[in-house]
PAGU-24590 format. One line per 5 residues: number of its first residue (from 0); their letters; for each residue x, y, z of N, C-alpha, C. Coordinates in pm, 1 decimal. Atoms other than C-alpha are relative to their C-alpha. Layout:
N
NUM = A = X:Y:Z:X:Y:Z:X:Y:Z; ... .
END
This chain:
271
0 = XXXXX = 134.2:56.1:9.0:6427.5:3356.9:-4531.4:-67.9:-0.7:136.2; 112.6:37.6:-162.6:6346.4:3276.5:-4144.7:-4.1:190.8:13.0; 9.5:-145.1:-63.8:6412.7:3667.2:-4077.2:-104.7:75.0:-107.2; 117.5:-14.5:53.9:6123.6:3730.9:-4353.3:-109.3:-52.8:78.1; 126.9:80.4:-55.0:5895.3:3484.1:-4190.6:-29.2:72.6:141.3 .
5 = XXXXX = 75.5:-29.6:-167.1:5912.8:3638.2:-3859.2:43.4:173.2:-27.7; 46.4:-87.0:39.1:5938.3:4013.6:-3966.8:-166.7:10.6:-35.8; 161.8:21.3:40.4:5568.8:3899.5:-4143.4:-92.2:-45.1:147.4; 87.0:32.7:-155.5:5458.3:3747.4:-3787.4:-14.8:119.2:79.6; -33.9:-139.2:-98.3:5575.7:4030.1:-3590.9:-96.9:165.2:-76.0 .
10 = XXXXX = 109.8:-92.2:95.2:5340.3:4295.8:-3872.3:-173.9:-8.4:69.0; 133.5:90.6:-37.9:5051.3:4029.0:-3813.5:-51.4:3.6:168.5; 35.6:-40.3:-146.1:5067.1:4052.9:-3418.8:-41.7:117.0:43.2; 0.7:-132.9:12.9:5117.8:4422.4:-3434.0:-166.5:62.4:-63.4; 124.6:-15.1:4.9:4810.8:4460.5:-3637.4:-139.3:-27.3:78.3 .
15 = XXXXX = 59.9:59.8:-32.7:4602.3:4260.3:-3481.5:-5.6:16.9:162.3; -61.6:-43.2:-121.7:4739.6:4388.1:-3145.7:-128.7:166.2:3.1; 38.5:-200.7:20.0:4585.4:4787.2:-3281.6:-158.7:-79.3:-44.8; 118.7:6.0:64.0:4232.7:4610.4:-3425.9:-63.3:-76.4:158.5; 37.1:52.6:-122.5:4192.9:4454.3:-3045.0:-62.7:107.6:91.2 .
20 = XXXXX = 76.4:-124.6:-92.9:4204.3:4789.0:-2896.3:-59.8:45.8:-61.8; 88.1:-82.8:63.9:4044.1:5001.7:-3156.6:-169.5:-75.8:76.3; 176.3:82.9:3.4:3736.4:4693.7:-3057.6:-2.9:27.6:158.7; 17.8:-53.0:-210.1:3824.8:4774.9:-2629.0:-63.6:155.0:6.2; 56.1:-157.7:-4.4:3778.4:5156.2:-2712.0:-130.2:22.6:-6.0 .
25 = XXXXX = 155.9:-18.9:63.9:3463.5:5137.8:-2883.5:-110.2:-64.5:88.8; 12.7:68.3:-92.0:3356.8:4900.0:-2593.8:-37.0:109.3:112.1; -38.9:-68.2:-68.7:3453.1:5128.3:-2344.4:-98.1:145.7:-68.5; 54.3:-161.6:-22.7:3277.3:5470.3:-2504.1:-150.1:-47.2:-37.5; 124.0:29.9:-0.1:2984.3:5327.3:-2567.4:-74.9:-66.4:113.6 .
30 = XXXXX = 16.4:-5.4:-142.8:2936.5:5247.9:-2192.2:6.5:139.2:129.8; 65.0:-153.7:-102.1:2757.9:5524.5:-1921.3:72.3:-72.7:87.9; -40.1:-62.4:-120.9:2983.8:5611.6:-1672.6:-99.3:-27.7:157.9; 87.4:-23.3:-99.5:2862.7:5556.6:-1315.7:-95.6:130.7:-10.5; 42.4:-143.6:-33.2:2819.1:5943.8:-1261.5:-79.1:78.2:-76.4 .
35 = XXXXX = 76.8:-50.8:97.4:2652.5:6004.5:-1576.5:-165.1:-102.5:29.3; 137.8:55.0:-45.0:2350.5:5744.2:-1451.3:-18.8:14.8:98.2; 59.6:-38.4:-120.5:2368.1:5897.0:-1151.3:-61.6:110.5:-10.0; 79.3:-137.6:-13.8:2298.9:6233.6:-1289.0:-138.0:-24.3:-128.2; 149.4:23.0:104.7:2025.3:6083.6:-1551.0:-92.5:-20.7:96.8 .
40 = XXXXX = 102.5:44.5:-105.1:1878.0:5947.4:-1229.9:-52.9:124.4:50.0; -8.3:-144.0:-134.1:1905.0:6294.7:-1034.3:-71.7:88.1:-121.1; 112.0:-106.6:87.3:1745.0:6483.0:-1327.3:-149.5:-55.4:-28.6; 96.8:32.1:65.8:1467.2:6229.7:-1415.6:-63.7:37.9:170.3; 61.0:27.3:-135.3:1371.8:6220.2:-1012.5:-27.1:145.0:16.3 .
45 = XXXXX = 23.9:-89.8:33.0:1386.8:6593.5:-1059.5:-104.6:62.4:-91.8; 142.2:-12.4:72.6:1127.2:6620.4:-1334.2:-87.1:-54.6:63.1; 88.0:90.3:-54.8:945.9:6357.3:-1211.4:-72.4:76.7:108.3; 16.1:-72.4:-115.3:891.7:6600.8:-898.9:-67.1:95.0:-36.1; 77.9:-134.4:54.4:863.1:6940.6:-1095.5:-152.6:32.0:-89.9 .
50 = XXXXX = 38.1:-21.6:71.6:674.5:6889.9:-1362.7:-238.0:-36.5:67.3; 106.9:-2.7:-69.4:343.1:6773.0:-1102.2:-35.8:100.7:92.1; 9.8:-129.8:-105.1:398.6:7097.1:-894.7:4.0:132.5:-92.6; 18.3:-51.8:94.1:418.2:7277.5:-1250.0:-168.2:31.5:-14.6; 100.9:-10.3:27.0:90.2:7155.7:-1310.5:-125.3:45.8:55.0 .
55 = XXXXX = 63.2:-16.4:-87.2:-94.4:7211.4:-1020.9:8.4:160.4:39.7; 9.2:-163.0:32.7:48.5:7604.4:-1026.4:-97.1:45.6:-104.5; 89.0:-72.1:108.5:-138.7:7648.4:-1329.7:-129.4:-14.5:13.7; 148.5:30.4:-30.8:-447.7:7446.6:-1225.4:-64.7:78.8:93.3; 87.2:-101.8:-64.5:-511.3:7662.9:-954.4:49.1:188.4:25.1 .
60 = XXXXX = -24.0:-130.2:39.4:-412.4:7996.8:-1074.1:-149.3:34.9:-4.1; 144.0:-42.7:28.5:-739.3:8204.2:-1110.4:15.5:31.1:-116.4; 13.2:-2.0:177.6:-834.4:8325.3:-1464.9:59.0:156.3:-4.5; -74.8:-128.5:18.8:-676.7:8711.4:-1443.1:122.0:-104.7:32.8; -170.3:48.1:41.4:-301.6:8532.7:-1374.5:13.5:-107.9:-160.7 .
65 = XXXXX = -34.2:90.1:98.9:-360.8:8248.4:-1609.6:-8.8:82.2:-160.1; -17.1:-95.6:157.4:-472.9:8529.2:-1926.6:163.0:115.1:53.6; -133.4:-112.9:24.1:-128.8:8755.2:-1806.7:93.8:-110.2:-6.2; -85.3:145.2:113.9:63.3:8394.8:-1864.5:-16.2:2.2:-107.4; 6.5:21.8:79.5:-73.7:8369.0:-2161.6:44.4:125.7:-89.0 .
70 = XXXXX = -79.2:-117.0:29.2:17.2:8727.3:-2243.0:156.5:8.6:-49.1; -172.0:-13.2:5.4:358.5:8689.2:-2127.8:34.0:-112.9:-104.7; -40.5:130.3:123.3:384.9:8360.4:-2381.6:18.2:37.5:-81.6; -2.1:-34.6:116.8:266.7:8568.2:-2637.6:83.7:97.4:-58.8; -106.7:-118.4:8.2:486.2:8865.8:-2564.9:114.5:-65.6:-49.5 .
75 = XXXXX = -142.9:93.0:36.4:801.7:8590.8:-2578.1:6.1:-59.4:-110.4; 31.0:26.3:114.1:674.2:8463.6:-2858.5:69.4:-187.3:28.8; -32.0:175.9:-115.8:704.4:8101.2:-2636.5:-146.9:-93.0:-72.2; 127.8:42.5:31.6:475.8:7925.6:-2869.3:-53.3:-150.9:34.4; 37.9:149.1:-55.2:480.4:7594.6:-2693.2:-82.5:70.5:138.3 .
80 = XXXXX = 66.5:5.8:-125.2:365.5:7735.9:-2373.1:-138.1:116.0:-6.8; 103.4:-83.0:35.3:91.9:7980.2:-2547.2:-89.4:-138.8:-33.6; 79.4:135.1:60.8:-66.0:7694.3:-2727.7:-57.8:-104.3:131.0; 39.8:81.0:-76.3:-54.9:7472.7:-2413.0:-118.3:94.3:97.0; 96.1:-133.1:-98.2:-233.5:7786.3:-2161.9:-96.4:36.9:-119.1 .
85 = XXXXX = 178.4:-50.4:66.2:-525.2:7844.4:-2423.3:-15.4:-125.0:-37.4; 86.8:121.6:-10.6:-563.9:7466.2:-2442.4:-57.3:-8.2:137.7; 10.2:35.2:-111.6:-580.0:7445.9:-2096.9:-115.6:114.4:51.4; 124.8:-85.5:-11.9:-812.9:7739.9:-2052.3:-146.4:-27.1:-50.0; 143.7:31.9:74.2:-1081.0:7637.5:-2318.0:-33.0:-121.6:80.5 .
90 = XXXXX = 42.0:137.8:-87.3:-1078.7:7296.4:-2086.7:-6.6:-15.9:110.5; -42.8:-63.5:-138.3:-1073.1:7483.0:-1763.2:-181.3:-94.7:14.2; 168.4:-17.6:-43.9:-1480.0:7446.5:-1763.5:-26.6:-152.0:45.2; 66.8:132.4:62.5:-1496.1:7075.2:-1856.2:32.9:-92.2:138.8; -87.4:59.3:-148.3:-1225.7:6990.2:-1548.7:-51.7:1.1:109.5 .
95 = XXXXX = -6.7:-35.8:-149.3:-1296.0:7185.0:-1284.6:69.2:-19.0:71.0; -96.0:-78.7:-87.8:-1104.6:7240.9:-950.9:68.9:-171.6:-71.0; -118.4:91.7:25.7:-774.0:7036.5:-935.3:-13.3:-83.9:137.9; 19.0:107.2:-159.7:-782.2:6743.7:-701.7:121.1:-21.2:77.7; -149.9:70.6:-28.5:-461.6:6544.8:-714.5:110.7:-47.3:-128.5 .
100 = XXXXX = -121.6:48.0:130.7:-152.7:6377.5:-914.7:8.4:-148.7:41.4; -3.2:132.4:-88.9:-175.3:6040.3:-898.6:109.3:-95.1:-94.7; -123.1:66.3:5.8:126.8:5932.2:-1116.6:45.1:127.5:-70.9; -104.8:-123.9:70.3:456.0:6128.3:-1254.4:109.0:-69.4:-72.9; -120.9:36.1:103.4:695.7:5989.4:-1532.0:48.5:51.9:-68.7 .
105 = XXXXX = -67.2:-58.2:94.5:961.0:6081.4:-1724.2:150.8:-43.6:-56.1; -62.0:160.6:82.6:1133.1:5911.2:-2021.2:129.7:94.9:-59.3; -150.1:-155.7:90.4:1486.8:6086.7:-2230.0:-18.8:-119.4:-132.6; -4.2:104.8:135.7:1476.0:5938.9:-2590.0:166.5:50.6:-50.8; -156.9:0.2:136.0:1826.5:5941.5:-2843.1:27.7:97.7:25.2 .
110 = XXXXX = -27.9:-116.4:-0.9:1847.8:6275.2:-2871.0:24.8:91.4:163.7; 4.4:-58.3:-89.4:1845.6:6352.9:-2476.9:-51.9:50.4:64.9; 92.2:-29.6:-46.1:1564.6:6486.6:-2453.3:-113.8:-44.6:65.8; 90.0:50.1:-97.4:1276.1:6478.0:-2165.8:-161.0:-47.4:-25.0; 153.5:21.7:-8.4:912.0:6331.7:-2149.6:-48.8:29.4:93.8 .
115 = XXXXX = 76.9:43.0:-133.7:715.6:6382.5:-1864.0:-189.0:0.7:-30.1; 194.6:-20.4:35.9:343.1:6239.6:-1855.3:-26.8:3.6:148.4; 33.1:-15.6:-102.7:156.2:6335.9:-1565.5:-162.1:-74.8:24.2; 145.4:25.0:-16.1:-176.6:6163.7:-1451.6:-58.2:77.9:96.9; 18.7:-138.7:-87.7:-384.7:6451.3:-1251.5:-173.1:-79.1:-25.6 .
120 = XXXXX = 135.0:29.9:26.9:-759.0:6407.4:-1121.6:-18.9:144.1:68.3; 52.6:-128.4:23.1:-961.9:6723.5:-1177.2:-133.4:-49.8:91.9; 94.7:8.1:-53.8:-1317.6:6778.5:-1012.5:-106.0:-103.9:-66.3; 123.7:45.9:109.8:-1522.4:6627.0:-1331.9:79.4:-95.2:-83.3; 32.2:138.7:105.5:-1323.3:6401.3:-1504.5:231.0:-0.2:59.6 .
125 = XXXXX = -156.7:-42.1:39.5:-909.5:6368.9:-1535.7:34.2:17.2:-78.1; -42.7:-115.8:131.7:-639.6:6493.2:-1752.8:136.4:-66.7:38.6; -135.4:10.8:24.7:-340.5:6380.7:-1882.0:123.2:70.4:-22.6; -83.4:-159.1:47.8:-70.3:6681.9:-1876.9:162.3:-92.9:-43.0; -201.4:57.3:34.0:282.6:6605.1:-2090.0:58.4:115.1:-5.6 .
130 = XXXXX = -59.7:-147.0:37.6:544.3:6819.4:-2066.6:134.6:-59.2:-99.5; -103.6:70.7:34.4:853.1:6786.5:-2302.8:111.2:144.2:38.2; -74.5:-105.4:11.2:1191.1:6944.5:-2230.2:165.5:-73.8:-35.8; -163.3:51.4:66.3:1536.1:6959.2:-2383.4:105.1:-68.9:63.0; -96.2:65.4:-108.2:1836.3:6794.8:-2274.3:52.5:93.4:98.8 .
135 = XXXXX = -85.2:-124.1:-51.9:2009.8:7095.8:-2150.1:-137.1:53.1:111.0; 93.8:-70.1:-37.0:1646.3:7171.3:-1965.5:-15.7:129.0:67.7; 51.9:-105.4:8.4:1611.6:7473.9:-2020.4:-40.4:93.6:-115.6; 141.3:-68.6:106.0:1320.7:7523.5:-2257.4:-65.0:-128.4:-45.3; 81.7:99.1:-19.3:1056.3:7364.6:-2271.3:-83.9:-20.2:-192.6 .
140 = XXXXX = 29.4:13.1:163.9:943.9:7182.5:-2610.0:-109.9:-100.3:-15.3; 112.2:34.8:6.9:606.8:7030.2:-2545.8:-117.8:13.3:104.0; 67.0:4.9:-112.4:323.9:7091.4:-2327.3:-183.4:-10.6:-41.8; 137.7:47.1:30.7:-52.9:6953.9:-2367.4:-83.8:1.8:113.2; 105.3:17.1:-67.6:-342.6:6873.2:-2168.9:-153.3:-63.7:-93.8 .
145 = XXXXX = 74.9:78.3:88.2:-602.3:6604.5:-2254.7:-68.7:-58.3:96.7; 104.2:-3.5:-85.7:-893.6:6597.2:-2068.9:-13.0:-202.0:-44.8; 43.2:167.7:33.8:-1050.3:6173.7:-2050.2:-146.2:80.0:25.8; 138.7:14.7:-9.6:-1375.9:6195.7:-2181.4:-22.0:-128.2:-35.7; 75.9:152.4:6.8:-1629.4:5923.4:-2180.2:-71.2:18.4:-201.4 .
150 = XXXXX = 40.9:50.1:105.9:-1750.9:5761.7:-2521.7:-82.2:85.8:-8.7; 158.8:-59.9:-7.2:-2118.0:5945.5:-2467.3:87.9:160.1:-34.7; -85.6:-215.0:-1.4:-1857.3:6354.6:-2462.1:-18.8:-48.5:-89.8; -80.6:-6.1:188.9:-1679.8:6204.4:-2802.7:-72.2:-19.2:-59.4; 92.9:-39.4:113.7:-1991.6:6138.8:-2955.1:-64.0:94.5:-86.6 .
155 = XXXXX = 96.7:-117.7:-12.3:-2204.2:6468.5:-2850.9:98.1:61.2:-103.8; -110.8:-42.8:23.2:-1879.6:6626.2:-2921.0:9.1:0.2:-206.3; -14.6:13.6:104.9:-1860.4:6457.7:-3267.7:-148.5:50.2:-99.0; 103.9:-49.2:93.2:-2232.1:6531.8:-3366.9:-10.3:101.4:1.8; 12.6:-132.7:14.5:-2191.4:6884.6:-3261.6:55.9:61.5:-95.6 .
160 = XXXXX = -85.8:-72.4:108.6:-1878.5:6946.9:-3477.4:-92.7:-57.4:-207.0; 19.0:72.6:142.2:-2043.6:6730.8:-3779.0:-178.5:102.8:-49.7; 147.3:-60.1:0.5:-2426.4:6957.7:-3722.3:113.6:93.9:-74.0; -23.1:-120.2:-14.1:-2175.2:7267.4:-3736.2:77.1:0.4:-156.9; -107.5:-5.0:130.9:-1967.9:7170.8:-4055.0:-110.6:-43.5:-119.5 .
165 = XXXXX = 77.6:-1.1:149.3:-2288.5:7052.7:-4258.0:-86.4:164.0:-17.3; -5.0:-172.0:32.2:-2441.6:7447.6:-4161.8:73.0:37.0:-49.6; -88.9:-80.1:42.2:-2185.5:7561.8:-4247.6:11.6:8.4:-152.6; 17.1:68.8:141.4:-2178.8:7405.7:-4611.0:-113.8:78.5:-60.9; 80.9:-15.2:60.4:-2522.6:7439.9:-4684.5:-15.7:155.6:10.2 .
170 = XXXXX = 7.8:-156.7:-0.8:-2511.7:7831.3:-4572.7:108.1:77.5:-99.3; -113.0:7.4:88.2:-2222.0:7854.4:-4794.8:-54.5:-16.9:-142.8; 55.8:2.8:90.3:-2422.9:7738.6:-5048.2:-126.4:28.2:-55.2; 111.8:-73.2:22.8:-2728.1:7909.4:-5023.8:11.4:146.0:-61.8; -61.9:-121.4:42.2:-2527.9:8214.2:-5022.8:58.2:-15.9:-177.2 .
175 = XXXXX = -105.9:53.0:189.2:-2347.7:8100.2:-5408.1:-156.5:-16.7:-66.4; 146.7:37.0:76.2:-2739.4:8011.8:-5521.8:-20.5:178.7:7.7; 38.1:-134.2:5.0:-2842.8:8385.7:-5406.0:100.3:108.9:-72.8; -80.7:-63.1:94.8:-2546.8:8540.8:-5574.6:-14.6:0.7:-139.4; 42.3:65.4:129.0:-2620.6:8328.8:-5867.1:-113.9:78.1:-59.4 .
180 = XXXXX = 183.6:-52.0:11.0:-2999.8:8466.5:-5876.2:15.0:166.2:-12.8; -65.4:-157.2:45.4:-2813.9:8849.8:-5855.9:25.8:1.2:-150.2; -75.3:-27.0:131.4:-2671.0:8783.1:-6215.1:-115.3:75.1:-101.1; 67.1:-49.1:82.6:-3007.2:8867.6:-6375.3:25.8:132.8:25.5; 17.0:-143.2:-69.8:-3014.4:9209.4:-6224.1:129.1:73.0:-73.0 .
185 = XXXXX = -71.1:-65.4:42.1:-2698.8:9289.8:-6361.6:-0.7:82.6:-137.6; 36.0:-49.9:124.1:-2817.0:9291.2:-6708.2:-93.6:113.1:-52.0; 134.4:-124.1:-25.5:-3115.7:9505.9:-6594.2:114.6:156.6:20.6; -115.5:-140.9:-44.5:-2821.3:9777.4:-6457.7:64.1:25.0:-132.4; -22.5:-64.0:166.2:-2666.6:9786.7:-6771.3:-67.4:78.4:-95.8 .
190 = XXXXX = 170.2:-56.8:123.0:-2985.1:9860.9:-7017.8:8.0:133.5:86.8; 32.0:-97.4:-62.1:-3051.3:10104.9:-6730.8:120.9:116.7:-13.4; -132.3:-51.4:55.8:-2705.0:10260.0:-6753.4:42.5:85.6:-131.6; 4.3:-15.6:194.0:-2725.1:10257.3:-7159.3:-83.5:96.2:17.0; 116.3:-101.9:39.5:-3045.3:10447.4:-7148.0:20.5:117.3:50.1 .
195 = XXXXX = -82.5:-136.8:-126.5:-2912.8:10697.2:-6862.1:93.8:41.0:-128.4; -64.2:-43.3:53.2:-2625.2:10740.1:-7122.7:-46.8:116.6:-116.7; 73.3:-54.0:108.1:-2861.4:10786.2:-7413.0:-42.8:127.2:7.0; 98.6:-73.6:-58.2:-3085.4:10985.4:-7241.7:136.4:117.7:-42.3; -115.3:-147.9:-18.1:-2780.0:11242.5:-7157.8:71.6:23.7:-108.3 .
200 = XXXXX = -60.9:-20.4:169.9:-2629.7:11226.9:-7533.8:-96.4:97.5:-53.9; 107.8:-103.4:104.2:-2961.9:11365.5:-7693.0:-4.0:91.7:98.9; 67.7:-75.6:-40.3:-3021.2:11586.6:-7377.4:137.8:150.2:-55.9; -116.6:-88.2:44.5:-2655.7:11748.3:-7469.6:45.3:51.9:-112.8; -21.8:-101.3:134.3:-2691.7:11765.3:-7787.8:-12.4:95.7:-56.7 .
205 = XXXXX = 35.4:-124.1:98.1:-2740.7:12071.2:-8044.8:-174.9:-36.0:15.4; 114.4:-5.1:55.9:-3124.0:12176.6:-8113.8:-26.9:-140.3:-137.1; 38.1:40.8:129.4:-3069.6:12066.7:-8486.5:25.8:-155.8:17.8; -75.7:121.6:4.2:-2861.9:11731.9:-8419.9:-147.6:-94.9:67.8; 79.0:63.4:-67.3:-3150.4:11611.8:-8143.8:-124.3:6.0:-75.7 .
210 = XXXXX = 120.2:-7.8:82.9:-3439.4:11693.4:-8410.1:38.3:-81.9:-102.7; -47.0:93.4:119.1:-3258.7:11501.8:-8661.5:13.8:-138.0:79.1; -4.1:117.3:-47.4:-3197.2:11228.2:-8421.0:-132.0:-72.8:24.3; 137.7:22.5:-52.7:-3589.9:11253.4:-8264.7:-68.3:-33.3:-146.1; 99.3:18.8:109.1:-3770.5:11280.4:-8597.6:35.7:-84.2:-128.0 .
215 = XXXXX = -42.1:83.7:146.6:-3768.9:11004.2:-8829.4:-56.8:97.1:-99.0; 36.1:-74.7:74.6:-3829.6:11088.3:-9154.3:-169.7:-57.9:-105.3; 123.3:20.6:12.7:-4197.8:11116.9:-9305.4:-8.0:-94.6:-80.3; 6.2:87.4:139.8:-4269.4:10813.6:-9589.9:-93.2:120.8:-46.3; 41.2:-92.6:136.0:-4305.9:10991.0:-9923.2:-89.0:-62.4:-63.6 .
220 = XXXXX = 98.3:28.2:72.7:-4646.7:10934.3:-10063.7:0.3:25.7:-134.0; -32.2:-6.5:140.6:-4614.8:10892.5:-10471.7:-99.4:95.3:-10.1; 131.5:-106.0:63.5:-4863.6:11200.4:-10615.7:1.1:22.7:-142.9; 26.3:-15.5:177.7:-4991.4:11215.9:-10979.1:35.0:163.0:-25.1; 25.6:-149.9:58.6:-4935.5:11529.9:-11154.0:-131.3:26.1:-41.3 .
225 = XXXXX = 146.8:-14.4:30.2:-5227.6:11710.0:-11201.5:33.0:16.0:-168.8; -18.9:1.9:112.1:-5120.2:11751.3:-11568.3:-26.4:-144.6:-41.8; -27.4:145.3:45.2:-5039.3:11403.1:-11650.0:-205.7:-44.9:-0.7; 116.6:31.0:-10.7:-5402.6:11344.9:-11496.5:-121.0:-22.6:-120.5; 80.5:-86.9:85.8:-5573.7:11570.9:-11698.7:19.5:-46.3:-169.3 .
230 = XXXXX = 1.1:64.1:111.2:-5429.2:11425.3:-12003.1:-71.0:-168.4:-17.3; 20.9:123.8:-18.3:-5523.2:11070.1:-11913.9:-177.7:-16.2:-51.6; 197.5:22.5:45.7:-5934.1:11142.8:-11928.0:10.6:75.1:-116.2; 84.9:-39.0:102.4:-5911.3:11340.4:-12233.4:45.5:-94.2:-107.2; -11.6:80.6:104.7:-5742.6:11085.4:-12430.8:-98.8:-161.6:41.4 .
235 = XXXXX = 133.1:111.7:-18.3:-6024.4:10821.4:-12263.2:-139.3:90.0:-85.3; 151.8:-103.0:52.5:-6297.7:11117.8:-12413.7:36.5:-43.4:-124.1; 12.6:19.2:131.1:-6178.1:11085.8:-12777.7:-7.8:-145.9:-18.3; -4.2:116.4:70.3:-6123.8:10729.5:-12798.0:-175.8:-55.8:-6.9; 126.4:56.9:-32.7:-6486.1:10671.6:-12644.8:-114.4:61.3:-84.3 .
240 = XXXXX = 37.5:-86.4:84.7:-6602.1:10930.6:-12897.6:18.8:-70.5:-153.7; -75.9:86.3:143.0:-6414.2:10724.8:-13197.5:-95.1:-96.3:-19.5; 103.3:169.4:30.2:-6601.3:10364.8:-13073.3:-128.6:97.8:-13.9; 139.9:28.6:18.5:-6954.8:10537.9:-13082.3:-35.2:87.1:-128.5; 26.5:-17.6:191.9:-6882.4:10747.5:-13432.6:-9.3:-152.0:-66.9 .
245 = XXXXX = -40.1:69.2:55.6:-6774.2:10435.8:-13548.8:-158.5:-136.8:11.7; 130.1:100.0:-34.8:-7076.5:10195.6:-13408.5:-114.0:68.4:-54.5; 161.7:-77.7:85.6:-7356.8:10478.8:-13543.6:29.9:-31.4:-138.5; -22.2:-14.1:155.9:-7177.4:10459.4:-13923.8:-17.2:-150.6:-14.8; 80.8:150.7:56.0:-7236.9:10078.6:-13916.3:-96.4:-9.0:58.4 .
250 = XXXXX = 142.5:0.0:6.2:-7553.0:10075.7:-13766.8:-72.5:24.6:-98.4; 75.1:-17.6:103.8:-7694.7:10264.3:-14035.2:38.3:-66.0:-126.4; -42.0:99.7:123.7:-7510.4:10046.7:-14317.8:-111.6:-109.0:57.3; 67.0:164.5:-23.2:-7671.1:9737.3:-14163.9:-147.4:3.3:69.9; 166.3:0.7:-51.9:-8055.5:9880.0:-14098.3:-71.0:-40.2:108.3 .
255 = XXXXX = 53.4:15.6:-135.1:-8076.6:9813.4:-13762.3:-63.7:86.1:35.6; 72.0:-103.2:-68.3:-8322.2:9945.5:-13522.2:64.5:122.3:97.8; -43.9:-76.7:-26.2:-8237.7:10252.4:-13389.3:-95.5:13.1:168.2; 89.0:-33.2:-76.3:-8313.3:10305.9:-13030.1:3.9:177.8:55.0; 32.8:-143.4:-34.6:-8365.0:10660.6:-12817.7:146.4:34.9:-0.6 .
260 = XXXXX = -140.7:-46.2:-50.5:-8012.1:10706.3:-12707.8:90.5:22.1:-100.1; -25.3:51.2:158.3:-7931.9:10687.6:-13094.2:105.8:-99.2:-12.0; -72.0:148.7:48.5:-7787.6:10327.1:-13072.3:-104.2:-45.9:-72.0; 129.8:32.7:95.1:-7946.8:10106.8:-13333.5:35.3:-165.9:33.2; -17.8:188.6:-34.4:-8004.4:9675.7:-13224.5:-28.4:-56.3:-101.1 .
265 = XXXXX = 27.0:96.5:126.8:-7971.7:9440.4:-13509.4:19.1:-133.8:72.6; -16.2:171.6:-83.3:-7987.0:9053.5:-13426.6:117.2:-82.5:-106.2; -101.3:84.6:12.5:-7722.3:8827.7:-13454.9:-34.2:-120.3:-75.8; 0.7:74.5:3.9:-7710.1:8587.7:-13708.2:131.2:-50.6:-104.0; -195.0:42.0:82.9:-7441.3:8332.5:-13912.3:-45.9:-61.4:-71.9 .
270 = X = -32.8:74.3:143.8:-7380.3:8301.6:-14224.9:29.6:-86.0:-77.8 .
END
């Protein structure tokens, strides 16, 4: 029994012995080394240095080196440092010459990697230049330039872009109205088209086919026979011959007066 009880103690120490250090280790690696904050120091004091003697190469480059930089960026296909050299060009005007550097920092975040912001005064205004670079520095993974304008720039600035984006619109849509106003015309090209077709159907056709197509056909006027005619008045001659035999043979029954034309007038009366 006692040589159970202290077997179980002797487990319990032992453990507890290995969960002490595992907690010293972890202690221990999660603590910088002198030599490693000496060389964080020795690299940041190093940027801190370069990256204002960086800037100031580029600021006073003339404009033939600064477009064969931008060349060579584009040749490398270095699209952080293309992007930054045609920002920095379009804002060449606004700057003017390069004065001074009047602060230089530079920060390492989690990952190791560098910040550096630079404060720089230009002829016309200043400019904030950042550069970013990897831990390993060598390559560079941010680079800007950001002129300080006054409230009165960011306005102009803002009513210029806001003039240029409602032109833009309404020319946009003048153009879609005048397109619109084309659609009649199309229908006109067609007809015109059709008739062009037409036209060249009858001109290709046969003699006979295009006379049959050209010439309607005459309306047929009904015509009496001259026979039929001819019978029509002679059976009006006898009948009209019948009533005035027939009106002379009672005339003379009923002693009427006889006038020249040999009708005879009797007067009407009732019986």
């Amino acid at each position: 029994m006692k040589k159970r009880i202290t077997k179980t103690l002797l487990f319990l120490l032992l453990l507890l012995s290995v969960l002490l250090s595992a907690c010293g280790r972890k202690k221990e690696s999660g603590q910088i080394s002198e030599d490693q904050q000496r060389l964080i120091a020795q690299e940041k004091q190093y940027l801190e240095s370069f990256a204002p003697s960086f800037l100031e190469d580029i600021a006073r480059s003339d404009e033939n080196s600064l477009s064969e930089r931008i060349r060579e960026a584009k040749k490398n296909k270095d699209a952080v440092s293309y992007n930054g050299l045609v920002n920095f060009q379009n804002s060449r005007e606004r700057l003017g010459e390069f004065q001074s550097v009047e602060s230089s920092e530079a920060s390492q975040d989690a990952d190791g990697n560098w910040t550096i912001l630079v404060n720089a005064v230009f002829e016309k205004r200043k400019l904030l230049f950042t550069l970013g670079v990897d831990e390993k520095m060598t390559k560079l993974t941010e680079m800007s330039f950001l002129p300080d304008y006054t409230m009165a720039e960011k306005l102009t600035d803002a009513a210029g872009n806001l003039l240029v984006g409602m032109g833009t619109v309404f020319a946009v849509l003048i153009f879609i109205a005048w397109v619109i106003s084309l659609f009649r015309y199309v229908n006109l090209a067609e007809q015109n088209v059709r008739e062009r077709r037409e036209k060249r159907r009858a001109i290709d056709a046969p003699p006979l086919a295009r006379s049959a197509v050209k010439a309607p056909p005459e309306p047929v006027i009904p015509q009496k026979e001259s026979g039929a005619e001819e019978d029509d008045e002679l059976l009006q001659a006898v009948i009209a011959a019948a009533i005035a035999a027939y009106e002379e043979e009672r005339g003379e029954r009923e002693g009427g007066e006889s006038l020249h034309n040999g009708l005879r007038v009797r007067s009407i009366r009732r019986r």
